[in-house]
N, C-alpha and C positions, 0 to 999 in steps of 0.2 A: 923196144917200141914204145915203153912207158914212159921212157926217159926220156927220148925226143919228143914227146906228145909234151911233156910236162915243161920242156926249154921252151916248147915255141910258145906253151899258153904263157909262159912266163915273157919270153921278149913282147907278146902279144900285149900283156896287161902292162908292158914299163909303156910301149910306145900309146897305148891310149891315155896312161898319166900323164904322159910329156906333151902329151897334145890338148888334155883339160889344164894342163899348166898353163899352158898359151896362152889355151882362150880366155881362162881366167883373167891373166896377163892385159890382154888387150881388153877387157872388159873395163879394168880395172883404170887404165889409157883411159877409155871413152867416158867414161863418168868424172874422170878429172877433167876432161877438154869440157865436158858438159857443164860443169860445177864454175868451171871457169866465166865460162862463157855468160853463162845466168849472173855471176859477179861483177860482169862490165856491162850487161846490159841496166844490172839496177842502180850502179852507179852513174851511167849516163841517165838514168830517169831522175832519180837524185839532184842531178846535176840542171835539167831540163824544170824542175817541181823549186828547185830554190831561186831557179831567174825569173820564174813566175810566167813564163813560154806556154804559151797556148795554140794548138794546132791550127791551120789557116782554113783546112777545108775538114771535115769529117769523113769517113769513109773515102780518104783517095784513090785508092784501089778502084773506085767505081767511078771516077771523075768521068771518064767518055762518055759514060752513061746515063739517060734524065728521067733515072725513078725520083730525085728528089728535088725537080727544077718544081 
């Protein structure tokens, strides 16, 4: 009875490591896509800050809108 108790807590603890492997795994994914990402956005600012490009309206997101007509 000890011994089957003691297998299963054993398969028990591989399959929760193999599943913090994972997640680590994919965490690990999302912070490169993250890292990435923030690289091409400062480079296109970069890019936008040396042609000397100035936005045409402020706040576009709110253009429908006339809090600032």
């Amino acid at each position: 009875m000890d011994r089957k108790k003691s297998e299963y807590v054993e398969v028990m603890q591989n399959k929760i490591a193999e599943i913090h492997k994972s997640a680590e795994e994919k965490k690990a994914m999302i912070e490169a896509q993250k890292g990435e990402e923030i690289l091409k956005v400062e480079e296109t600012a970069a890019k936008f800050r040396t042609r000397g490009y100035q936005p045409r309206r402020l706040l576009g997101c709110f253009s429908g809108l006339r809090f600032f007509s």
